[in-house]
BAMI-922806 format. One record per atom (N, C-alpha, C): residue in one letter; x, y, z. Coordinates in steps of 0.02 Angstrom, whole numbers, plus 50000, padded with zeros to 5 digits. Each point is the difference from the previous one (the first is absolute). Example, Ala and Ser with C-alpha at 12.3 -4.5 7.8 and 13.67 -1.06 7.14 Angstrom:
2
A506604971650390;A499555005950000;A500455006050000;S499825005349964;S500425005950003;S499615005550037;
//
This chain:
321
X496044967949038;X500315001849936;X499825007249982;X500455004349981;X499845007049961;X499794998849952;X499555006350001;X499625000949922;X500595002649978;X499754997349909;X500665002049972;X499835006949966;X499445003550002;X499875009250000;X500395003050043;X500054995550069;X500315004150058;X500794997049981;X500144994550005;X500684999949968;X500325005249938;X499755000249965;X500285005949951;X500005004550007;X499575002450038;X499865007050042;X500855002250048;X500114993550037;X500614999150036;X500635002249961;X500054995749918;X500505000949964;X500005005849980;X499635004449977;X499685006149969;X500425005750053;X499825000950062;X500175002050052;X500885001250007;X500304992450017;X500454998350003;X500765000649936;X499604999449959;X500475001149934;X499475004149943;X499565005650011;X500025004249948;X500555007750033;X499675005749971;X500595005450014;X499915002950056;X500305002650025;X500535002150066;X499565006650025;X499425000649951;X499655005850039;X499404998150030;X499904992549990;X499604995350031;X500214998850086;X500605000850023;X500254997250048;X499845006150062;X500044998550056;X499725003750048;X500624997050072;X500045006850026;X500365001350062;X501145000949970;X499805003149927;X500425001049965;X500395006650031;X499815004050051;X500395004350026;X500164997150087;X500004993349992;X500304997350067;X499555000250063;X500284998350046;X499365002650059;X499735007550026;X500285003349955;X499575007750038;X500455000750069;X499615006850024;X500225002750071;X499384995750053;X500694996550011;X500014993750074;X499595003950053;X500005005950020;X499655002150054;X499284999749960;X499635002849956;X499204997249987;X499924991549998;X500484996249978;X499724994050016;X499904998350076;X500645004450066;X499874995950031;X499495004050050;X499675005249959;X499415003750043;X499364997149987;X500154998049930;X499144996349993;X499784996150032;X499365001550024;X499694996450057;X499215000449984;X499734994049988;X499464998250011;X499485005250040;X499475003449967;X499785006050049;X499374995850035;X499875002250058;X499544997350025;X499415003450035;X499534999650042;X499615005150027;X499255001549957;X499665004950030;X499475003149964;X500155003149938;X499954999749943;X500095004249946;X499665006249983;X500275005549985;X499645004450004;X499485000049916;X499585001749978;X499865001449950;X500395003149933;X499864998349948;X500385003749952;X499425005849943;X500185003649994;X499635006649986;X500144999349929;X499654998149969;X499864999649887;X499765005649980;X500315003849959;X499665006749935;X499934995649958;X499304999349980;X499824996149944;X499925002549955;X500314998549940;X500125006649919;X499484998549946;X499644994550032;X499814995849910;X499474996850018;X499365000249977;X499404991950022;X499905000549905;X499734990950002;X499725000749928;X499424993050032;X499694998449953;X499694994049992;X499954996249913;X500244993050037;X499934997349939;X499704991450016;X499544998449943;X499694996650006;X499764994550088;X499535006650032;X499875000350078;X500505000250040;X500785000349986;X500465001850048;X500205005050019;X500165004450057;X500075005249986;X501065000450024;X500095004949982;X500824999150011;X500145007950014;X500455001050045;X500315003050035;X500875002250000;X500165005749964;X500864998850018;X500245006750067;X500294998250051;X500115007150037;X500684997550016;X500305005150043;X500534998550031;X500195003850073;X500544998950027;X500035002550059;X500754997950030;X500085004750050;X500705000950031;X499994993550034;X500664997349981;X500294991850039;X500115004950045;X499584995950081;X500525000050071;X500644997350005;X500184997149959;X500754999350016;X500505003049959;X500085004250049;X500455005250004;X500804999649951;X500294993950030;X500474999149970;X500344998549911;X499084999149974;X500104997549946;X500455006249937;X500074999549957;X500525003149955;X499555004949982;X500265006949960;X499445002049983;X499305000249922;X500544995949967;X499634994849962;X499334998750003;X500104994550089;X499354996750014;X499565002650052;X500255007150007;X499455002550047;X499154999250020;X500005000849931;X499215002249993;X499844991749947;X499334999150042;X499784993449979;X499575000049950;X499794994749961;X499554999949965;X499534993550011;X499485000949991;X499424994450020;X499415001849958;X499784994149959;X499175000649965;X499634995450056;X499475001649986;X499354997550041;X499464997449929;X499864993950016;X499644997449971;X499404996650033;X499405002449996;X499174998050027;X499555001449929;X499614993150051;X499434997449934;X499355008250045;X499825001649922;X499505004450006;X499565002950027;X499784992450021;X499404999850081;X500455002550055;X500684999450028;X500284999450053;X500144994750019;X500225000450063;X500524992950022;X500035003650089;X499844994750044;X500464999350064;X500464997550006;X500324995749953;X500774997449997;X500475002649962;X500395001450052;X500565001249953;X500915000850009;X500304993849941;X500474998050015;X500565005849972;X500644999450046;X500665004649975;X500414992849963;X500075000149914;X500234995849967;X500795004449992;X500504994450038;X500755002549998;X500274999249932;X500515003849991;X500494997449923;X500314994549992;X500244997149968;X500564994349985;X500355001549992;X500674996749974;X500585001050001;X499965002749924;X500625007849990;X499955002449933;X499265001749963;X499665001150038;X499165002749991;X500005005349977;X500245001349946;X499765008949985;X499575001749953;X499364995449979;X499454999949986;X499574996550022;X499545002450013;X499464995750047;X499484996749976;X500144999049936;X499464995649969;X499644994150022;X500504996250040;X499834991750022;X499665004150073;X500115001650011;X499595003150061;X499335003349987;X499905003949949;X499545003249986;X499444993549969;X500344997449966;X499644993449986;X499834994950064;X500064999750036;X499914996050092;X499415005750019;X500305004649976;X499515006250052;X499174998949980;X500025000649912;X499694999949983;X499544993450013;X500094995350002;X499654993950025;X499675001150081;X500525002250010;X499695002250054;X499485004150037;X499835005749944;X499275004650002;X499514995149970;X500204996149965;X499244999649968;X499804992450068;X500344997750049;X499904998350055;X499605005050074;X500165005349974;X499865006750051;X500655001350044;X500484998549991;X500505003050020;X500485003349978;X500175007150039;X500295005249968;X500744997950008;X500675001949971;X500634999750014;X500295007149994;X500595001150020;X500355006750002;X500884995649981;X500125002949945;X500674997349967;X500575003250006;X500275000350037;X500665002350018;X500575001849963;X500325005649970;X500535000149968;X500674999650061;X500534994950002;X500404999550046;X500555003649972;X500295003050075;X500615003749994;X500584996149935;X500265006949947;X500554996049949;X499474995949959;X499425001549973;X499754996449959;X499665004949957;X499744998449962;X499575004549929;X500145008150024;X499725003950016;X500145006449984;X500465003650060;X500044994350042;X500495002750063;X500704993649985;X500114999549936;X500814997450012;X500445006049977;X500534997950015;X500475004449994;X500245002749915;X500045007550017;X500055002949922;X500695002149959;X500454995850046;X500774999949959;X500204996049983;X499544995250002;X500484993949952;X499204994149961;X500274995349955;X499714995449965;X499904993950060;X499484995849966;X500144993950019;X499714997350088;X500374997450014;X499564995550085;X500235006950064;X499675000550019;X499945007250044;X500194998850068;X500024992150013;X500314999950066;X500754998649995;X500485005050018;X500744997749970;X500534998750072;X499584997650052;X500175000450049;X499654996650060;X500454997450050;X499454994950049;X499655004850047;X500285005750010;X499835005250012;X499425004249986;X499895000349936;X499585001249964;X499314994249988;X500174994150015;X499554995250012;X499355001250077;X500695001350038;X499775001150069;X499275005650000;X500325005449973;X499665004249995;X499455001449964;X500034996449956;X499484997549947;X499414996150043;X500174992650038;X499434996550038;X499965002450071;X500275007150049;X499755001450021;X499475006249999;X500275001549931;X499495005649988;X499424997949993;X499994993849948;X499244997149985;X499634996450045;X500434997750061;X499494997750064;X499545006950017;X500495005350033;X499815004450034;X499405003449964;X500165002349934;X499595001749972;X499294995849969;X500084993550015;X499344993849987;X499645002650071;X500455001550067;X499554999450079;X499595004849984;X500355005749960;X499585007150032;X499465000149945;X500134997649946;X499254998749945;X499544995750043;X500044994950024;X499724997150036;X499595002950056;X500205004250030;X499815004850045;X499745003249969;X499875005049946;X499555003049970;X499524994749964;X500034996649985;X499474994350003;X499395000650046;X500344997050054;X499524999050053;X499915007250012;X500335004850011;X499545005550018;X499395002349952;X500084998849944;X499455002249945;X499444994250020;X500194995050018;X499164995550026;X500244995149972;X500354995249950;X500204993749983;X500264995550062;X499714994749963;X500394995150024;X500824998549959;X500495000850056;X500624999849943;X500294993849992;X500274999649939;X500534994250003;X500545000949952;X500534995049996;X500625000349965;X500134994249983;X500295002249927;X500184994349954;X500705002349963;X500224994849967;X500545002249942;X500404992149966;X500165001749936;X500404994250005;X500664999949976;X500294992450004;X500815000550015;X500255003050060;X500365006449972;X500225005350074;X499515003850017;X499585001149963;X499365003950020;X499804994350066;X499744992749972;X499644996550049;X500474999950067;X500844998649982;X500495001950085;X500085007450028;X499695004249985;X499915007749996;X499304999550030;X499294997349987;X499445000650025;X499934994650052;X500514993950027;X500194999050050;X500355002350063;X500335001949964;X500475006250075;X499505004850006;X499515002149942;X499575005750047;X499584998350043;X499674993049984;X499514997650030;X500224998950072;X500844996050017;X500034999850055;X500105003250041;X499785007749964;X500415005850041;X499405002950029;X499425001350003;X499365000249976;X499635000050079;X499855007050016;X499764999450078;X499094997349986;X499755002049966;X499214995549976;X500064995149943;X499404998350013;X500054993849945;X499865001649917;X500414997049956;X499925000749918;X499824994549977;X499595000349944;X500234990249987;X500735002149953;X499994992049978;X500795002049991;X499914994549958;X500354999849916;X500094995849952;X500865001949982;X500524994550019;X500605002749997;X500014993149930;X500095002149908;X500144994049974;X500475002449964;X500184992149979;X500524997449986;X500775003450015;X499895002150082;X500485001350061;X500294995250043;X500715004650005;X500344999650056;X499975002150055;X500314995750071;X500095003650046;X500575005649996;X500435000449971;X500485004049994;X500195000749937;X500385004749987;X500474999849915;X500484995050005;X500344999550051;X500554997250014;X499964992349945;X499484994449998;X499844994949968;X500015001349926;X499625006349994;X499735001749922;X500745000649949;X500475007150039;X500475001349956;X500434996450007;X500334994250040;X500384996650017;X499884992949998;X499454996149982;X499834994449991;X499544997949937;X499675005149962;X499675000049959;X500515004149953;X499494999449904;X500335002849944;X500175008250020;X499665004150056;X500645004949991;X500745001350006;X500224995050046;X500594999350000;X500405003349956;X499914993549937;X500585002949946;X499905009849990;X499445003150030;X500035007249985;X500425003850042;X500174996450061;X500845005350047;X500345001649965;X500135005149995;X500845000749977;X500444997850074;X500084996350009;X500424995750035;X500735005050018;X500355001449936;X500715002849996;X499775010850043;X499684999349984;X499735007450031;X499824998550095;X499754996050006;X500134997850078;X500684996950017;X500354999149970;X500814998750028;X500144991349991;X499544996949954;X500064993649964;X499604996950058;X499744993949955;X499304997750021;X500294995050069;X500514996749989;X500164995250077;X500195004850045;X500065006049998;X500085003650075;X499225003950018;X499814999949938;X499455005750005;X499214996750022;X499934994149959;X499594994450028;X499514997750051;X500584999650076;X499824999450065;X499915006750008;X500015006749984;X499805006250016;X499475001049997;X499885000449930;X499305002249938;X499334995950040;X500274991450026;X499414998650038;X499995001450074;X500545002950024;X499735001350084;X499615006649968;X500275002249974;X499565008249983;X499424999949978;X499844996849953;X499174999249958;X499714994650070;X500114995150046;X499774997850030;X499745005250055;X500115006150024;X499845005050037;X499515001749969;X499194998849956;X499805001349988;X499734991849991;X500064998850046;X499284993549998;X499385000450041;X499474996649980;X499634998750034;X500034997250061;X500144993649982;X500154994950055;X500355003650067;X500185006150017;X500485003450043;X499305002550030;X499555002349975;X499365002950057;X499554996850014;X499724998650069;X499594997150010;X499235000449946;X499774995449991;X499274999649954;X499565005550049;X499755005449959;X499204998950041;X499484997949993;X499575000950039;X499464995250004;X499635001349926;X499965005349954;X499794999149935;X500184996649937;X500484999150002;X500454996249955;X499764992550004;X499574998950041;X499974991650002;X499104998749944;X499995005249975;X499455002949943;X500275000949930;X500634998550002;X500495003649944;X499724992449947;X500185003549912;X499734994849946;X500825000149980;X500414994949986;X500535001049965;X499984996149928;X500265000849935;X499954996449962;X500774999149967;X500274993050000;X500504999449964;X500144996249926;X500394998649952;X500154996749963;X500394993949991;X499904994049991;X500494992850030;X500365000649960;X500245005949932;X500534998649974;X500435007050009;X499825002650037;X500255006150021;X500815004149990;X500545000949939;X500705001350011;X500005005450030;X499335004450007;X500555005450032;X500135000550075;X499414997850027;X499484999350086;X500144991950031;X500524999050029;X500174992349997;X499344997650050;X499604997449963;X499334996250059;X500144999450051;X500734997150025;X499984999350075;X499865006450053;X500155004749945;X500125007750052;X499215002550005;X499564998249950;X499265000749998;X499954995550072;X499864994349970;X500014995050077;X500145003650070;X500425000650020;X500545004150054;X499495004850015;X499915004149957;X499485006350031;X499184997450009;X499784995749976;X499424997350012;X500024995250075;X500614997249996;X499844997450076;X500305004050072;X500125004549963;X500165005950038;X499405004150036;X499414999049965;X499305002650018;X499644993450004;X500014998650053;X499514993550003;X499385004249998;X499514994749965;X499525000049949;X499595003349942;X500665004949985;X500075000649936;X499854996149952;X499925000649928;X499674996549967;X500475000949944;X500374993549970;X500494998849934;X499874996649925;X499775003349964;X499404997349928;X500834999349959;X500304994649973;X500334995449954;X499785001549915;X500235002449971;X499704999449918;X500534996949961;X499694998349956;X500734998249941;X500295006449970;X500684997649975;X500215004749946;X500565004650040;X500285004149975;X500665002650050;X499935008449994;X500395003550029;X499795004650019;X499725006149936;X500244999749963;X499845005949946;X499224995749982;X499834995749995;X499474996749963;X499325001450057;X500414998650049;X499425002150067;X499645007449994;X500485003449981;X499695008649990;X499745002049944;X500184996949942;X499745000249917;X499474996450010;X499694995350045;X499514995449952;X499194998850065;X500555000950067;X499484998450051;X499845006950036;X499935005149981;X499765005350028;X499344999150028;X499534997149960;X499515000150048;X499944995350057;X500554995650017;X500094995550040;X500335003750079;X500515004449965;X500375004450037;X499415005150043;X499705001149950;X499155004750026;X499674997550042;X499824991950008;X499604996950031;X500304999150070;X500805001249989;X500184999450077;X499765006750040;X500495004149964;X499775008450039;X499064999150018;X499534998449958;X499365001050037;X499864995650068;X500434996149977;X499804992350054;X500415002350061;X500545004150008;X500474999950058;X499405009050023;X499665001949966;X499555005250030;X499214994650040;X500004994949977;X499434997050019;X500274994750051;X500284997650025;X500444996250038;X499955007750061;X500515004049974;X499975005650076;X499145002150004;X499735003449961;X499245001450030;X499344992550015;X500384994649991;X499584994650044;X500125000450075;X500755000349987;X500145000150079;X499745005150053;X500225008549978;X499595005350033;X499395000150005;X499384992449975;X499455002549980;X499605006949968;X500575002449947;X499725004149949;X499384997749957;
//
């Protein structure tokens, strides 16, 4: 049964105004969707000018930014933005926490993060392409107006999760990746992309979008009539968002360390698609809570916290760290 937070959430979506709705300029130019491709390989590092440190009550915080490797992105979203958050003493851990869907404040994150230093682990928070200070500056309202623009959006934020990651480990951490919603199917595709090992907390995720916007309360947010009406457009929207599953790459051998956490009343993340990617990584680990998806991120943060430390202690049992 849906929570009925996440049910209204659905109606809200579905029938408030029209600047709510997303992929409202149709599918974009067809050649970037059909270039996007899953990057794979060694990642090179990503190079941060850090502008800002403060400390507040033993945390210390960090805002810098730096040139996205991917090239293609608009020029909008060139240049990235990322805070760093470590508890005072320091930290050898430290996780890359992805965005969610429509994330253009990072509060619920900063709040995860924060639980997370006073554990001893550091996080690095990602501003994703088309979100807070890299969305686009000509118009109001939902910033992805295009499937196109989708594309480009979650392959920017893989690529750019690998190469944080890589500066991770080069600075001496142990790395890992988390996020939730699309953040958590965003810190899945990075994980499986991933030539060393991360731990990996993918919650209240999908293996793909394809389930989320098409089987869950985003739905009613297509503009349907902007893709060329929803019964032709339909069987499209999911071969296309399905090109971005998990389930399409083999597991590696780290992922079977991974903490996932879902919600049994879940409207937006249909459980089965949580499921799907958990037995997708055999012996992975799947923690069940009550309550549905907005209630999962408002109320169980430190639950959400306990996975990210536990999917770092799960991988360093195994390496004998």
């Amino acid at each position: 049964m849906i929570h009925p937070i996440d049910r209204l959430g659905g109606t809200i979506v579905s029938r408030g105004p029209h600047r709510l709705r997303f992929f409202t300029d149709g599918w974009g130019d067809s050649s970037a969707i059909d270039a996007a491709g899953m990057p794979s390989g060694n990642p090179p590092p990503i190079t941060i000018d850090w502008l800002s440190d403060s400390v507040d009550e033993g945390i210390g915080i960090s805002v810098g930014i730096f040139e996205s490797p991917v090239a293609t992105l608009p020029d909008h979203a060139r240049h990235g933005a990322v805070t760093r958050i470590l508890p005072e003493a320091g930290a050898d851990r430290m996780v890359v926490l992805m965005a969610a869907w429509n994330e253009h404040d990072s509060r619920a994150r900063f709040g995860i993060a924060r639980r997370l230093a006073q554990r001893g682990i550091g996080s690095l928070v990602l501003e994703n392409p088309y979100y807070g200070i890299r969305r686009p500056t000509d118009h109001d309202g939902q910033p992805i107006r295009t499937v196109a623009d989708f594309f480009q959006m979650g392959i920017g934020a893989v690529t750019e999760g690998r190469g944080l990651l890589a500066t991770v480990r080069e600075e001496g951490f142990t790395p890992g990746v988390a996020g939730y919603s699309m953040g958590g199917n965003i810190a899945a595709l990075v994980s499986s992309t991933m030539p060393f090992p991360v731990a990996t907390a993918p919650l209240a995720a999908s293996y793909s979008p394809a389930p989320v916007y098409l089987d869950g309360a985003l739905r009613g947010g297509i503009d349907w009539a902007a893709l060329g009406g929803e019964s032709s457009a339909e069987p499209r929207l999911r071969e296309t968002l399905l090109r971005a599953s998990v389930l399409d790459r083999p597991a590696p051998d780290h992922v079977r360390h991974a903490v996932m956490v879902s919600a049994r009343s879940d409207g937006y993340v249909p459980p089965a698609a949580t499921r799907a990617l958990h037995e997708h990584w055999p012996g992975s680990e799947l923690r069940w809570v009550g309550g549905g998806h907005a209630t999962l991120l408002w109320t169980r943060k430190g639950a959400l916290a306990a996975a990210i430390e536990d999917s770092f202690g799960r991988l360093s049992r195994e390496s004998g760290q």
